[in-house]
N, C-alpha and C positions, 0 to 999 in steps of 0.2 A: 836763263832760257830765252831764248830770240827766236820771236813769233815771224813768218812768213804770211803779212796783212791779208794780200789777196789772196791765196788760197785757204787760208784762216774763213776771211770773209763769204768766200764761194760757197763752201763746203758744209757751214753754219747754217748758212741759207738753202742751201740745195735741200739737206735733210734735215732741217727746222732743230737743230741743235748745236750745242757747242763743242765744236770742232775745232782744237789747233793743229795748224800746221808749224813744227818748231825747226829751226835748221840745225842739224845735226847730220856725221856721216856715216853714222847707223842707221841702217831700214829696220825701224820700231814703229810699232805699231801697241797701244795700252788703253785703257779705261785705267783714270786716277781721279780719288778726290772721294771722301767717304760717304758725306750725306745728298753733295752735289758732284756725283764725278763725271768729268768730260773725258772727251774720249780726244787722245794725243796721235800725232802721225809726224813723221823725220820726214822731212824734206829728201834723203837718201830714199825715202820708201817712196815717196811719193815719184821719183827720178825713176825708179827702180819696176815698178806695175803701170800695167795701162789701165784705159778706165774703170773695166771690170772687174777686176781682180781690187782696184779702190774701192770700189761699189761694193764688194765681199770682204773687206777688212774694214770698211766704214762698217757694214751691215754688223758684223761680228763682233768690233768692239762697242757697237751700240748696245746687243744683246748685254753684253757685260754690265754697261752701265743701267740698263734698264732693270739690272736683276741685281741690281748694288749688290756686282762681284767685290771690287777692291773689298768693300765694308765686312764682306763676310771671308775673305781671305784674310784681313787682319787681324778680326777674331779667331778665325779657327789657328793661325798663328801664332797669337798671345796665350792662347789655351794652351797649344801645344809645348807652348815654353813654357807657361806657370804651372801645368802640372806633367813638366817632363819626364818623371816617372811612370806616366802611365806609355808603354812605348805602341799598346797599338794606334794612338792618337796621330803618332805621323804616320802611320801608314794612309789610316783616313783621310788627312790632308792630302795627303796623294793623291789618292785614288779620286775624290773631292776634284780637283783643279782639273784632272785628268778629265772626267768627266762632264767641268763644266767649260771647256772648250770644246769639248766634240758636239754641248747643247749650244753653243754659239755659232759652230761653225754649220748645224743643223739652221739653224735662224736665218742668216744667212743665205744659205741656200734654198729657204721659202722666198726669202724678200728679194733675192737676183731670179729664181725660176731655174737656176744650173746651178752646179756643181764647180761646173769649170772656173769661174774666178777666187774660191776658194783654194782650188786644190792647184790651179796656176800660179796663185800667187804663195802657197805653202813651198810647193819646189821652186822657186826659185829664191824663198829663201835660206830654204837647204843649201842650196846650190851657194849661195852668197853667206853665207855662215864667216862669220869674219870672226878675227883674235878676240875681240870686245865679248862676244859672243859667248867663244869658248871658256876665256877666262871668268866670266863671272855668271855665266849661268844664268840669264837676266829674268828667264821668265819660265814658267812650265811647256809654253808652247813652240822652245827649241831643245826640249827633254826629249831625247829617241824616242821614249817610250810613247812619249804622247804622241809625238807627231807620228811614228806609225800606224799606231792607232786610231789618229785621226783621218790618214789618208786610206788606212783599209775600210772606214767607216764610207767614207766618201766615193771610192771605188767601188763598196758592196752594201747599200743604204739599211738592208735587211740583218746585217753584222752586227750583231751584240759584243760589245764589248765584256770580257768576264772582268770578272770580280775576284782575282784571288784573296781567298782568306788565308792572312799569315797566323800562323799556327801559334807559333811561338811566342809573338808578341802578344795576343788575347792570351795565352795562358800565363803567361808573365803578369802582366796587368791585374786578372783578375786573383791571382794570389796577392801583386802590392793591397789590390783594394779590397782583401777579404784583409786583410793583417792591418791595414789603415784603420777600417772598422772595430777590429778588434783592440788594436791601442786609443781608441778612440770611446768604447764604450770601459774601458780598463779606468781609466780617469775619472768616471761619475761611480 
């Protein structure tokens, strides 16, 4: 990874944290790093938004780091792979990340005073959605879903996001974990 100094350096200092700028020619934008995570930014993105719409993805992936997102995506992650029999657990992770971008991108829009550099800088990266993109699926916040979601949030501040309950999977689950119980007290 090749840091870009000065805007590394500017950006660190503007909002008293550490900020890289790495050159890359995807517009990314993350919070990485479990105990200490900084928050990363692509020279493409940075090419790609004017100053507000950086002011609303600096502010956004700060919230992240401030609410040691990475840290608790890795775990809700490693849970959901070490007991991936239980299947409403990724549903949860879903819903989970889904959720804790629309509370970043809420943050955000306390600390810019608008709306607008978030949701400016959301379509145009719809708009710019490149192969990289497509192919690997990088992050939940170029998932349809979320991003919908996020810009009807943003659009209509008073919009509740639902919560479906999938049916199927809680009643899956909780038949594995009554039968786990029970092979489990079978043994003593």
């Amino acid at each position: 990874l090749a840091f870009e100094q000065q805007s590394t350096e500017f950006l660190s200092e503007k909002y008293q944290n550490d900020i890289i700028v790495f050159h890359c020619q995807e517009p990314l934008a993350f919070a990485m790093g479990m105990l200490h995570p900084k928050v990363y930014l692509s020279t493409a993105l940075m090419d790609m938004l004017d100053k507000e719409e950086i002011d609303a993805v600096v502010h956004h992936e700060l919230h992240h780091k401030y609410s040691y997102d990475p840290l608790k995506a890795f775990m809700f992650s490693m849970l959901t792979k070490v007991i991936w029999y239980i299947p409403v657990l990724k549903h949860m992770r879903q819903s989970y990340s889904v959720f804790r971008e629309v509370i970043a991108d809420d943050y955000a829009i306390q600390q810019t005073g608008t709306e607008l550099g978030v949701g400016q800088a959301l379509l145009k990266l719809i708009k710019k959605k490149t192969q990289f993109q497509k192919q690997t699926k990088f992050a939940v916040s170029f998932g349809d879903r979320a991003l919908n979601l996020r810009i009807q949030k943003i659009l209509n501040p008073t919009y509740n996001i639902p919560f479906n309950v999938p049916i199927i999977p809680i009643v899956t689950s909780a038949i594995l974990m009554v039968v786990l119980m029970i092979m489990l007290n079978l043994n003593y």
